[in-house]
N, C-alpha and C positions, 0 to 999 in steps of 0.2 A: 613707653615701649616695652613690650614685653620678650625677653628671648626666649624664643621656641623655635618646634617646625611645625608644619600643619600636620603632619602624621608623626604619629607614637610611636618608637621603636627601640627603646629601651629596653631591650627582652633578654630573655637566655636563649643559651643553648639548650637544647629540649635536650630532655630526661629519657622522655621515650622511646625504650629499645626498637620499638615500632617506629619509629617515624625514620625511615630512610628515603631518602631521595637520589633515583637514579636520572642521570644527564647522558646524555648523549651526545660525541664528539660530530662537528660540523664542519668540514674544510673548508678554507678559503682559496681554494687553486685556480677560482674563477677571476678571483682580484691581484695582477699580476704584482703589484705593490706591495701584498699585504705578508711579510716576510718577519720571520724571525731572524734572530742574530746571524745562525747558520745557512739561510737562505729557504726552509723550510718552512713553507706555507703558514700564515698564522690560523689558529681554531679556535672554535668558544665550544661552550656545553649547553644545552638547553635538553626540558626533559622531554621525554616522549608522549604526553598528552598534555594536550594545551588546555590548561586550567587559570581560568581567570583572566578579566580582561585586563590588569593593569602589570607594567613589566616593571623590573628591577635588572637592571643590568652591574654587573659585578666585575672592576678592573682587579685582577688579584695584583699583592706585591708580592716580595719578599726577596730572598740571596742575602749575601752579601753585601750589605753595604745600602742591599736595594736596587741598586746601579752602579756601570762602571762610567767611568768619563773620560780613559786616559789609553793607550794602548796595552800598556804591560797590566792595570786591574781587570780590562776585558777579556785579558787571556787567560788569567786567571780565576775570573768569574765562569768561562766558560768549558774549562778543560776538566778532566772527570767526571768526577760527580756535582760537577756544573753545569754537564748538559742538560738536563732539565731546563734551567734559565736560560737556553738561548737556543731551545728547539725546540721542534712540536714532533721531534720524529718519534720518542717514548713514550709520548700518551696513548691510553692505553681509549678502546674507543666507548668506553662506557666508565661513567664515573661513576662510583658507590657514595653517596654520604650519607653514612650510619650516624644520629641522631648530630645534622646536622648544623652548623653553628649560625647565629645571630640568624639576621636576613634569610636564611635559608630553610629554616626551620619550617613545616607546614602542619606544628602543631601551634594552635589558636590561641592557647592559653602561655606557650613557650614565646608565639613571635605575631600578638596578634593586630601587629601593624600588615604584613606582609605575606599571611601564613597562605593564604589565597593565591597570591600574584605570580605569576608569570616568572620564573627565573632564569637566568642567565647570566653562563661564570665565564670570564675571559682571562684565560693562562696569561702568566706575564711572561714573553718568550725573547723580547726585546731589547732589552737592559737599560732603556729611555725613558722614566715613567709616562711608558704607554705615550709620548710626545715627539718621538724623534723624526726627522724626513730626509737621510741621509744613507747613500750609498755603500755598501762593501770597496772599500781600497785601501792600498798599503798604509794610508794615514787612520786609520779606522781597526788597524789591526787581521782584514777581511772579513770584518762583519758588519751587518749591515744592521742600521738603526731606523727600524719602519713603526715604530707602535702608532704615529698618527696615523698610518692607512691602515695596521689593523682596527683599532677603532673605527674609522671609517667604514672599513667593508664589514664589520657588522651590524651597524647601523644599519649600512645599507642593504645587507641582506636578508635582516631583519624585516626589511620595510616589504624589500620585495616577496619577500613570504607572506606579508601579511599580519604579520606577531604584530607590526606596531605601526602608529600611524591614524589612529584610528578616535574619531570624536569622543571627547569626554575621557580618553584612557591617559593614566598617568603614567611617567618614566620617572623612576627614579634612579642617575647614575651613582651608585657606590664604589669608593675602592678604600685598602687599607694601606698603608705606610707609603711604598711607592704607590701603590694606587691608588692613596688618598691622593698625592701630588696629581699623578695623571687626570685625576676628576678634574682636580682644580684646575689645570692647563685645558678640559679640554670639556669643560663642562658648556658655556656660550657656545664653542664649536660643534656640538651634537646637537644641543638646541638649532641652533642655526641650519645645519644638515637638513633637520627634520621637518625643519619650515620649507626650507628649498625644494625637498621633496615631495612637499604638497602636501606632508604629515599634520595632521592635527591635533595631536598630543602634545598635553604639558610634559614640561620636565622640569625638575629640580634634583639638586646633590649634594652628597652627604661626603664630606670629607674628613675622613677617617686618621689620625696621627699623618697626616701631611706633613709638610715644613711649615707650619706655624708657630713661630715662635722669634720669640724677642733679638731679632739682628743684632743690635745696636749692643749687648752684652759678651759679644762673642770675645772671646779672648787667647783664641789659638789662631785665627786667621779669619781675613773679611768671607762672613758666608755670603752676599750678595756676591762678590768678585765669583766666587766658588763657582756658587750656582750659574752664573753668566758665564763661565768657562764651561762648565757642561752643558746648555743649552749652545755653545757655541760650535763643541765636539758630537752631538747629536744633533745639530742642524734643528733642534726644538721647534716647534712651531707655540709659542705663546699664546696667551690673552690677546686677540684682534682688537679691544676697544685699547687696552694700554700701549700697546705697538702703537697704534694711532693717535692717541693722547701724547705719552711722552718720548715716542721715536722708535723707527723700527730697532737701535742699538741701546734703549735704553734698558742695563741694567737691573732695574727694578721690575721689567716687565718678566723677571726670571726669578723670582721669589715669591712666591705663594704669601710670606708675609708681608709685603709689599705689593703687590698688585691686587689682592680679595676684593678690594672696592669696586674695578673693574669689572667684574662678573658681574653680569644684568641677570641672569637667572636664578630663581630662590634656590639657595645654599642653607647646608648645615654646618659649620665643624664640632667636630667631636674627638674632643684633645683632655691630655693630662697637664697639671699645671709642671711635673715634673718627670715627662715622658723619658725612660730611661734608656731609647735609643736615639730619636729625634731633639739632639744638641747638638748637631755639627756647630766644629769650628768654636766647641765651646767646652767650659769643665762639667764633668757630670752632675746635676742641682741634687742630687740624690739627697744632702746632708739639707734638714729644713730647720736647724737649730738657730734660734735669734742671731743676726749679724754675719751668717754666713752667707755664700755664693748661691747654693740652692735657695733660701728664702728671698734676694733680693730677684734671680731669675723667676718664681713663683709670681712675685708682685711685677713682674714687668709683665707675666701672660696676663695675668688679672688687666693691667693698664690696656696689653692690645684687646683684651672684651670688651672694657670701656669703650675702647677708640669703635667697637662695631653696635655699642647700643647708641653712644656720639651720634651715629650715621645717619642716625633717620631712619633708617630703613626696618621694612615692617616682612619684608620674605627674607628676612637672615634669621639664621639661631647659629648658637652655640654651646654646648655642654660641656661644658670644662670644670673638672676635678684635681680634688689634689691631692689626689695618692697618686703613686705612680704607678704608669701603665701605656702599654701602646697596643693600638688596633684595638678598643672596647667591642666594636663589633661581632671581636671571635673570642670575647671574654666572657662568662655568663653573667659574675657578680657586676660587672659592668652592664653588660646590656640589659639586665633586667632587674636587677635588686639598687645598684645603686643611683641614691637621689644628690642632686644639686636643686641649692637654693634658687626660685624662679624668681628673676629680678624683674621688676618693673622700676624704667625711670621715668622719672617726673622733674620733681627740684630737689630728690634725694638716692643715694643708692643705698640698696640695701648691702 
């Protein structure tokens, strides 16, 4: 088995003072669901001529934390110069990106997986990686956790414009840190959308510094528990085959390193072996000296790639490095200069 993906996307950030990319903000005030924290319509960006048939849809992350999951972090996620994170009311309705990073890039030689394709960036306005289905009330802090129906209504709005849906065109859903997590919770679910809707588009996703990583080493607190506490405070909508495999309350179906196997649609991840934000519930692996904590967490990512070339499965890859770093997609020496060993298993690894 070899780990890959079927498209190349190891790229930089272009150089080219030239190559900016203007996007265009898109309301969703038609979708009465599709709400940011504050109750503020969720919006994506798409650019103003439609180039190329195949799309790339973009969960962004980022804040604090990435997400809140308790009352007093969401008030504090969201108050000042937090609004950003939990509204769509400051976006400004035209977005500039001056030589755009990773995926966005529409210079050939900077991103030429993508440089062509159809873009679309989705604010993370939620605080749920992009997965929540829960109401504004006093238990909630009065903010509301919708990022499953913004995903949804742009799918679906998508579709019904006509951008996607369309024989022979490809989707490919990306996100970084939280939105790598959101891809992963919700990448079957937009596959599925888009079959329901009659779409006839592939899709596949790329998960960017998710929560990938070695549970089982945690040693400030159980991250499974963690993460099943937040999907239980954002009402999360999971994995539908693991829900159904091992119970709508199981645990595991709330961990991205425990549930991956469940995703039926070709996936990427694209992780560090010692991701210098993505250790919850753990000491920082930063030190990779013989016999320390970072080198025995390095060898445990190394064990869960095993456990995905193990799999059988021939539409997984994974790109996993051992420097540290998070979100390689908006890194350049990441996304396009640096190499990882391509393993092929047989009856050895390399």
């Amino acid at each position: 088995m070899l780990i890959y993906i079927s498209f190349t996307f190891f790229i930089a950030i272009a150089l080219s003072q030239s190559d900016i990319l203007v996007l265009h903000k898109q309301r969703l005030d038609s979708y009465p669901g599709a709400l940011c924290n504050d109750g503020t319509p969720g919006i994506y960006y798409i650019p103003g001529v439609h180039r190329g048939s195949n799309v790339v849809i973009y969960l962004e992350g980022g804040g604090s934390g990435g997400a809140c999951a308790d009352i007093e972090s969401c008030k504090e996620r969201c108050r000042g110069n937090g609004e950003l994170l939990c509204s769509s009311r400051n976006y400004e309705e035209t977005m500039y990106m001056e030589d755009p990073f990773g995926p966005f890039s529409e210079v050939q030689e900077s991103n030429p997986a993508f440089y062509d394709w159809f873009k679309v960036y989705v604010p993370y306005c939620s605080s749920d990686e992009h997965a929540g289905m829960r109401e504004a009330s006093n238990d909630t802090a009065n903010l509301h956790f919708y990022g499953r129906n913004i995903v949804a209504s742009v799918v679906d709005d998508l579709f019904s414009d006509g951008l996607i849906g369309h024989v022979d065109q490809k989707i490919v859903l990306i996100g970084a840190s939280a939105g790598g997590a959101g891809v992963a919770k919700s990448c079957d679910f937009v596959a599925d959308r888009l079959r329901d809707l009659g779409s006839k588009s592939s899709v596949s996703c790329v998960m960017d510094g998710a929560d990938f990583e070695p549970y089982w080493m945690a040693n400030q607190c159980d991250l499974i528990d963690v993460e099943y506490e937040s999907r239980v405070f954002w009402n999360a909508q999971e994995d539908a085959s693991c829900l159904e495999s091992l119970g709508q309350d199981a645990p595991e179906c709330s961990s991205f390193s425990t549930f991956w196997s469940y995703i039926e649609s070709p996936f990427m991840i694209v992780s560090s072996e010692a991701d210098p934000v993505v250790h919850f519930c753990s000491d920082d692996p930063a030190d990779n000296s013989e016999g320390s904590y970072g080198r025995e967490w390095r060898r445990a990512m190394v064990e869960m790639a095993t456990e995905i070339i193990d799999s059988g499965r021939t539409d997984v890859g994974i790109f996993l490095a051992n420097c540290p770093f998070h979100v390689g997609t908006q890194i350049a020496v990441v996304y396009q200069d640096m190499g990882v060993t391509l393993v092929e298993y047989q009856e050895t690894r390399i």
